[in-house]
N, C-alpha and C positions, 0 to 999 in steps of 0.2 A: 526523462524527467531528472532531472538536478535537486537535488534536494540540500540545502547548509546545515553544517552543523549544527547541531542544538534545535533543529525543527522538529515542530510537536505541532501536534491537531490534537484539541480533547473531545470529541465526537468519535460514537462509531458510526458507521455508516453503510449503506446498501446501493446497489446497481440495478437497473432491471436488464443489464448486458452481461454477459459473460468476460470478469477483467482477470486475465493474465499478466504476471509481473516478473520478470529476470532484474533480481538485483547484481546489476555488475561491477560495479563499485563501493566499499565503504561496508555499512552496517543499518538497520533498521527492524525497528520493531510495531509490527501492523494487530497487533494486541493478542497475540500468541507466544511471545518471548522473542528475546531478541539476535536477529540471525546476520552473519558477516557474509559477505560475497567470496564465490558465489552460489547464489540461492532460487529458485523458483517458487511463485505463489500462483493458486488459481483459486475463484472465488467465483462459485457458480449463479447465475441470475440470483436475485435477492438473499445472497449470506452475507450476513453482519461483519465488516471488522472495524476493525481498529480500536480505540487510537491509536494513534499512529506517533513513529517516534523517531529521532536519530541521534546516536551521541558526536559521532566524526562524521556525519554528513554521508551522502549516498548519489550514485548515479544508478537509475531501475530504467528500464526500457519495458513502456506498458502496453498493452496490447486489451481492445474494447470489441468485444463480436456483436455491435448493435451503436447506437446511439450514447452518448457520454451523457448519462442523468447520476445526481446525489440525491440522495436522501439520506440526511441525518436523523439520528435514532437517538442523543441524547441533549 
């Protein structure tokens, strides 16, 4: 996933999948503070993150153990 500079989501939001994330380019912030590459995130079935954030933009390579569903929480 590509992400541009300056992209923002103001939601957090949940999975009923297991999503793993390698940020390998850039910088992003998934509402834990803001991490440069490179970095790993896992976010087990229904944990809350985000929002989600980037100031120089980001390339993350995402990984879904189930079905790709949202639910937004705010």
């Amino acid at each position: 996933m590509r992400l541009p500079p300056g992209w923002s989501t103001s939601s957090r939001e949940r999975h009923s999948a297991l999503q793993e994330e390698v940020l390998l380019e850039g910088d992003i912030d998934l509402g834990s503070g803001r991490f440069e590459a490179p970095a790993y995130f896992c976010f087990p079935p229904g944990a809350p993150h985000g929002p989600g954030s980037t100031v120089d933009g980001a390339v993350l390579f995402v990984i879904f153990d189930g079905a790709v569903d949202i639910e937004y929480l705010d």
